[in-house]
N, C-alpha and C positions, 0 to 999 in steps of 0.2 A: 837579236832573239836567241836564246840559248839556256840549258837547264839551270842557271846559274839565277838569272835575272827571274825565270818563272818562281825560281822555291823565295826569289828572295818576296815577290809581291803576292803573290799567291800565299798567302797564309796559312788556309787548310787545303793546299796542296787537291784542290779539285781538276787540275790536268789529270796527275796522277787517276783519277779515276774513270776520265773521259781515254786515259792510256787502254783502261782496261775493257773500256766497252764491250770487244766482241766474243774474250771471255767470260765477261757477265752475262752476254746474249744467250750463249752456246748453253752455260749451265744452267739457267731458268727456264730453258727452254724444251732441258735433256731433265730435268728436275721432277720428281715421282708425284707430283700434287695430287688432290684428288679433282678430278676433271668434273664438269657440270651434267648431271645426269635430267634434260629436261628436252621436250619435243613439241613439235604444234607452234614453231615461234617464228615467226614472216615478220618481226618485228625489234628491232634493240634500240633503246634508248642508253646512248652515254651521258654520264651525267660528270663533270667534274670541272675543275678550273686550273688556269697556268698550268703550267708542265701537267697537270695531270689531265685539262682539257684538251691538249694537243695530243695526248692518246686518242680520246675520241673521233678527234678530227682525220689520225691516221687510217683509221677504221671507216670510217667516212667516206674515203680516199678509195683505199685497196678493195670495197665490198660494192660499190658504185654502180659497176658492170654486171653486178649479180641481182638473183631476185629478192634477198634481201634488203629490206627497206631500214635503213638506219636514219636514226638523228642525232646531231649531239646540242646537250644543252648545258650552257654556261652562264647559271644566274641561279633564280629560286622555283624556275615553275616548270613543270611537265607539259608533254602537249598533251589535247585533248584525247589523243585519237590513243593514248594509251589504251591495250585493253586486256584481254587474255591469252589472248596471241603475245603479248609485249614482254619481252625481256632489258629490266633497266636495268643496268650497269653503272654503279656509280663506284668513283675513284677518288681517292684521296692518299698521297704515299702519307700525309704527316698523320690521316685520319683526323684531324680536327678544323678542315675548312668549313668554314661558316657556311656558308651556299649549299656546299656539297651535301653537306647532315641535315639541312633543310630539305631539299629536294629526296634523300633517305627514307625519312619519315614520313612525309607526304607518299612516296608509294608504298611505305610497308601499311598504307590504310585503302591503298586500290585492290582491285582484282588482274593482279601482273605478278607477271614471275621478275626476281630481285636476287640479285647478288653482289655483294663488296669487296672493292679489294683497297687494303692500307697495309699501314708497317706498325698499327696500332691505333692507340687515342681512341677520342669519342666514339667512330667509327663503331671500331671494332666493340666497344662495350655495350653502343646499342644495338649493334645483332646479338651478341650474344644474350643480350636482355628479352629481345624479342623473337630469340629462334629463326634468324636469318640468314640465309647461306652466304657464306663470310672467307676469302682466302686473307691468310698475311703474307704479305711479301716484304721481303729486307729491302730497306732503303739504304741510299749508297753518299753519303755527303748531302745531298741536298735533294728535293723533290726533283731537280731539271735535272740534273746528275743521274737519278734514279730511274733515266727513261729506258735502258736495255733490258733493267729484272723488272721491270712492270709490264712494260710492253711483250718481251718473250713470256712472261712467265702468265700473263691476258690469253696471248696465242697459243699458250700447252694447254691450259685452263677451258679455253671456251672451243677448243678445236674439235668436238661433238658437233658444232652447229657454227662453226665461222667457216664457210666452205673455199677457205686456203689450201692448197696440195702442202704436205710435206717438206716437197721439194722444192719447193719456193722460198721457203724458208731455211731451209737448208744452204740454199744458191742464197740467199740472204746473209746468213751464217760467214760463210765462205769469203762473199764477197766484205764483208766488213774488215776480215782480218786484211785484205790485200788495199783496200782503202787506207787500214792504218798506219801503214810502209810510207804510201804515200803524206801523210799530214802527221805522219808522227812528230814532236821534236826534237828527235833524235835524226830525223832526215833536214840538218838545216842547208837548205838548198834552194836555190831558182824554181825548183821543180815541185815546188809543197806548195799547194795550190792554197791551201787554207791558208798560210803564211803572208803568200804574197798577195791573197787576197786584203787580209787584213791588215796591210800597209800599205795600201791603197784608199782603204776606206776613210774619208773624213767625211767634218760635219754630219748632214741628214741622208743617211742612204734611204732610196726609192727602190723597192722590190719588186719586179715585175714578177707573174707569175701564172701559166696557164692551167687551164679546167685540168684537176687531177693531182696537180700538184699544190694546191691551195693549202695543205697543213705543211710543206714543206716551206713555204713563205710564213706560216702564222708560225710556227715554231723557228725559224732563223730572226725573227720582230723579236718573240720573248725571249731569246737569249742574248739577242745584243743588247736590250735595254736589260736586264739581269745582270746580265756577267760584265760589260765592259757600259753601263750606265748610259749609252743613247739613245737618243731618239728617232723613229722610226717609220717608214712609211710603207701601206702593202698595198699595191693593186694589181686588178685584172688585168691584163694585156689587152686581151677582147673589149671591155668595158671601158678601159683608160684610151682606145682608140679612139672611142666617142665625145671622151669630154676632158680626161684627165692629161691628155698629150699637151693640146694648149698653149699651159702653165710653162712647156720648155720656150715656148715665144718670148718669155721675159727670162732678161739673163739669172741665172742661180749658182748656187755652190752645192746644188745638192745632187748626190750620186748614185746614178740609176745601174743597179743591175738585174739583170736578164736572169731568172731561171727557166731553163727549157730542157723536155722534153724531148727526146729522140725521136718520138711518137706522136708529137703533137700530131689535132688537127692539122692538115695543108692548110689551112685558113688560117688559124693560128702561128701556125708556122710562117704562112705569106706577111703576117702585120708583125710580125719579129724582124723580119727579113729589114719591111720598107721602114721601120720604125728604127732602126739601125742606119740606115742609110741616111734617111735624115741626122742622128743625132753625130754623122760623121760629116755630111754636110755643112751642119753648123758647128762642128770643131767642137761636140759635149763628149766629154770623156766615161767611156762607160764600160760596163767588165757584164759577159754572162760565164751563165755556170749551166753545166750540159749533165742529166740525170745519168748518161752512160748508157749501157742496155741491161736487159734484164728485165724478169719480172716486175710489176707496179710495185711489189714490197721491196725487191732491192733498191730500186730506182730512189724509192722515197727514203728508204735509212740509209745509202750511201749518200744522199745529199744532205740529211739533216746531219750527218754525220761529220761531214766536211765543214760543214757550215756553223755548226756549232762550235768546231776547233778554231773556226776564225773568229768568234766570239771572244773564248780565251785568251788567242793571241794578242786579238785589239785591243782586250785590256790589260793585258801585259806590257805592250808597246806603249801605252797611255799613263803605264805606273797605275791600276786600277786594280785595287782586289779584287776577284769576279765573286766572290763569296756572299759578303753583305748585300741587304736588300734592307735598307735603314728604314723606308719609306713604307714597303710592305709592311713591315713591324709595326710603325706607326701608327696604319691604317687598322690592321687588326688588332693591337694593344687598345685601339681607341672600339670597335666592335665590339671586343669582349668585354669591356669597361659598361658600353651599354647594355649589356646583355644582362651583365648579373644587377645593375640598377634596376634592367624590365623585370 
């Protein structure tokens, strides 16, 4: 692994801009937008899909403990309980997901407060069409790629009413640059944990993952099948004690690793513990990955952060462009095929 072999398979050069993450963070973050001027809201709906639904999910994540009540939705339909109190949120970096402009329109005909955020497209032409509050933010190589100025520049944007301290994001901030040291490719070492993670991983990786960090496992699933083309598995820890353990009774090649918590549950933490001991018992080879300390927002973007660079790597190690998404195309070349026939 070395700059050499990434520029050669890496075609548009999408390290290059996972290099630059936490400069992207810092500046969309420190960036003059115009902020959300609305109150009376105990309520957010995220609305969006892939990269841009694993924003929701982070938000999801980091507001849990609070007494705002979030949900995020990825498909065509709102929940009921939207209402006047309800701030949707929906995302789109390309602005032209099918889904996303579905579920758009359906509440620019409720009684909710609404806001967009894209880097153009459909999106943006039907708020402007309809006089709805609309940020653009720059995309960066690809919508997965685009998750630093979407996510910080969400967090300047809605930080009227997302009750995050500054300095969390800050201590966010901070800590990404010193994660980058570590998993940069420019660190080719023993000690680049995204590296040697990702030369470890074959076949079907299995993702463990406890209560809080559940968009830190949904977002490492979307970028290994993205960027390095596999296939993928996520479960609860908690829940997989119940039924999904099992499955290690019969022999496999597939590869389970641990995300955890510093913080977990003691409970959570106890079925980490004996569920490891088992898989050392029966000789199953298996890697965790530990969030560090820190705030719930560093925790979670120095892990997607890490983990996403192992994405790269493995498809670099593999000779895999992580760029192409042939099949996505397909899928929506053939949507928008029936759309304009509807």
């Amino acid at each position: 692994m070395d700059l050499h072999n990434l520029e050669k398979v890496d075609s548009q050069n999408m390290h290059k801009v996972y290099e630059d993450w936490p400069n992207i963070a810092k500046i969309f973050f420190e960036k003059k937008f115009e902020k959300i001027k609305i109150s009376n809201i105990n309520h957010i709906v995220f609305v969006g899909m892939g990269g841009s639904g694993a924003l929701g999910d982070i938000f999801l994540s980091i507001l849990s403990k609070t007494n705002m009540h979030i949900r995020v939705v990825k498909g065509y339909n709102l929940p009921k309980t939207v209402n006047e109190n309800t701030l949707v949120v929906t995302i789109s970096v390309s602005g032209n997901t099918n889904e996303t402009n579905t579920v758009l329109e359906t509440a620019s005909k409720l009684n909710c407060k609404l806001i967009a955020f894209s880097s153009g497209g459909k999106m943006e032409k039907f708020c402007k069409d309809k006089n709805i509050e609309f940020r653009k933010i720059e995309k960066f190589h690809s919508p997965r790629a685009s998750f630093p100025s979407f996510l910080f520049s969400i967090l300047n944007i809605l930080s009227p009413i997302i009750p995050i301290p500054e300095k969390d994001i800050q201590e966010t901030l901070n800590k990404m640059q010193d994660v980058k040291k570590l998993i940069s490719v420019k660190n080719n070492s023993e000690n680049n944990l995204a590296m040697s993670l990702a030369k470890w991983i074959s076949d079907i990786p299995l993702i463990y993952y406890p209560w809080g960090l559940e968009c830190v496992a949904i977002r490492f699933k979307s970028s290994l099948q993205e960027n390095s083309k596999t296939h993928v598995i996520i479960e609860d820890i908690v829940e997989s004690c119940h039924n999904g353990v099992v499955a290690w009774e019969k022999k496999s090649t597939i590869k389970p690793i641990m995300i955890r918590g510093d913080d977990d549950h003691f409970r959570t933490a106890e079925k980490y513990k004996i569920l490891s001991e088992y898989f050392d018992g029966e000789k199953i080879d298996y890697k965790q990955v530990f969030s560090g300390n820190g705030n719930i927002l560093t925790k979670i973007i120095s892990l997607i952060y890490i983990l996403d660079y192992v994405t790269i790597y493995k498809s670099i190690l593999e000779g895999i462009d992580p760029t192409p998404v042939k099949t996505i195309e397909y899928i929506k070349n053939k949507i928008d095929s029936q759309d304009k026939i509807d």
